[in-house]
C-alpha positions as CSV (number, residue, x, y, z in Angstrom):
1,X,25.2,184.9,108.3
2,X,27.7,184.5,111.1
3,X,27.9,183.7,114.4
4,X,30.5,185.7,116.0
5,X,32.5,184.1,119.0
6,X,33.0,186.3,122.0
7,X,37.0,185.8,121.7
8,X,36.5,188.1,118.7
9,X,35.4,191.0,120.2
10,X,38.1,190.0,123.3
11,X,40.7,190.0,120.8
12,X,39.4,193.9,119.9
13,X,38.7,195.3,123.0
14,X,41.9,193.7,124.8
15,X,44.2,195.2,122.2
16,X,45.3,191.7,121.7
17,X,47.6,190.3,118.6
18,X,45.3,189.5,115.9
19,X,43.2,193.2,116.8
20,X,43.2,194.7,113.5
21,X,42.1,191.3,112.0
22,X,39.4,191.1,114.0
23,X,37.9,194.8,113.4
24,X,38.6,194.2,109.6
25,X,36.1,191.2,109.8
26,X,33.5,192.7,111.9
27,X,33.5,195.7,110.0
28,X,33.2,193.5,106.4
29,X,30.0,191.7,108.2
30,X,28.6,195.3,109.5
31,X,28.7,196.4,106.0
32,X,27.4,193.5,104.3
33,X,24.5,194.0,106.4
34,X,24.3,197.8,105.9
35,X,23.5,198.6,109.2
36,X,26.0,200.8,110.7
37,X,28.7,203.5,108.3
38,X,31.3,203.9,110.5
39,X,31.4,201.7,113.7
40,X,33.0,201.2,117.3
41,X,33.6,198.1,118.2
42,X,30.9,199.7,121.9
43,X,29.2,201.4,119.3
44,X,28.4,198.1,117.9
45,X,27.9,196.1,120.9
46,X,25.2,198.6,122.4
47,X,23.4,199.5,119.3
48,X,23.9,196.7,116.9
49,X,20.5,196.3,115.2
50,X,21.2,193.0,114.0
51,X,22.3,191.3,117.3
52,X,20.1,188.7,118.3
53,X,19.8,187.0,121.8
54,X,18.0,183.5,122.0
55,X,17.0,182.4,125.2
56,X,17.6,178.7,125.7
57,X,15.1,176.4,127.3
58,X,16.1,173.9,129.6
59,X,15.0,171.2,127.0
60,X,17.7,173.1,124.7
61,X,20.2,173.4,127.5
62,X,20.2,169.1,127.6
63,X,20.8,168.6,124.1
64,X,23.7,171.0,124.6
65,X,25.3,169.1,127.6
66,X,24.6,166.1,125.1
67,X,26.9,168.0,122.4
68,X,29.8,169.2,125.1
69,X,29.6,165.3,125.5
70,X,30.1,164.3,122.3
71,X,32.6,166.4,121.3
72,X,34.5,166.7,124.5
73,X,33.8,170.7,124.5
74,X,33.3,173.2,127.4
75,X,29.7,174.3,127.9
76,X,30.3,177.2,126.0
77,X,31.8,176.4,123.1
78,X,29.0,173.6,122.9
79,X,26.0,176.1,122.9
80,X,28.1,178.1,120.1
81,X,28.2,175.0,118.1
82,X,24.1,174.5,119.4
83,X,23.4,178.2,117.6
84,X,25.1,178.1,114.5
85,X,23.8,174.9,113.6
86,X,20.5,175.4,114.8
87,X,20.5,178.9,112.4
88,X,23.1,177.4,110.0
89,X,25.4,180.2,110.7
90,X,29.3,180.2,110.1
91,X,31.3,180.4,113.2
92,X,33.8,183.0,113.6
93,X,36.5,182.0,115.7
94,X,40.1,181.4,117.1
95,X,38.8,178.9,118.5
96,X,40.2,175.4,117.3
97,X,38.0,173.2,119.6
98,X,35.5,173.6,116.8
99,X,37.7,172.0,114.3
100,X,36.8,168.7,116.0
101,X,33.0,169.1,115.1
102,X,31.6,168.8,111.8
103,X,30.9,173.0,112.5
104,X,32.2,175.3,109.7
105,X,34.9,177.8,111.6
106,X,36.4,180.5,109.8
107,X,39.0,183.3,111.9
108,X,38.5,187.0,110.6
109,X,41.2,186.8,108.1
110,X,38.8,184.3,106.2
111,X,35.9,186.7,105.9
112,X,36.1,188.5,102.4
113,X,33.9,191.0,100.7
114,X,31.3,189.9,98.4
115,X,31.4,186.2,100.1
């Protein structure tokens, strides 16, 4: 499973560079969990059965600021690293902060079918 980083779906919606790249990849993970047959990348975002929002605690939320800490990451990027370790997911991202953690980042161009 994957944790998908928000500059993904920027990347889409913003018509950025790396667009098609990014659709290509969401659209392999869609499929691998069969959810949607055709998709939008708002399509997704509103009715995306497999989205899942964890609430943090503030217990959560220390151990977090603890991990920005350690590896000199904004607060954000820390409670990415937080989720995908605590589900063992693989991070999808641009972002290269993550390559100073022990975190598993891929970018959309890594994602294949049947992986």
């Amino acid at each position: 499973m994957y944790l998908i980083d928000t500059n993904i779906f920027l990347e889409i919606l913003l018509g950025r560079e790396k667009k098609e790249e990014c659709e290509h990849s969401i659209a392999i993970i869609l499929e691998k969990l069969k959810t949607l047959e055709e998709y939008k990348i708002l399509k997704i975002l509103s009715n995306f059965e497999g989205l899942m929002v964890y609430p943090t605690t503030p217990k959560d939320e220390i151990e977090i600021c603890n991990i920005a800490r350690k590896f000199n990451l904004k607060f954000d990027d820390a409670l990415h690293y937080w989720v995908a370790k605590s589900f063992d997911l693989t991070l999808v991202s641009f972002d290269k902060d993550f390559d100073k953690t022990d975190l598993k980042r891929v970018e959309p161009k890594d994602i294949k079918r049947g992986n």
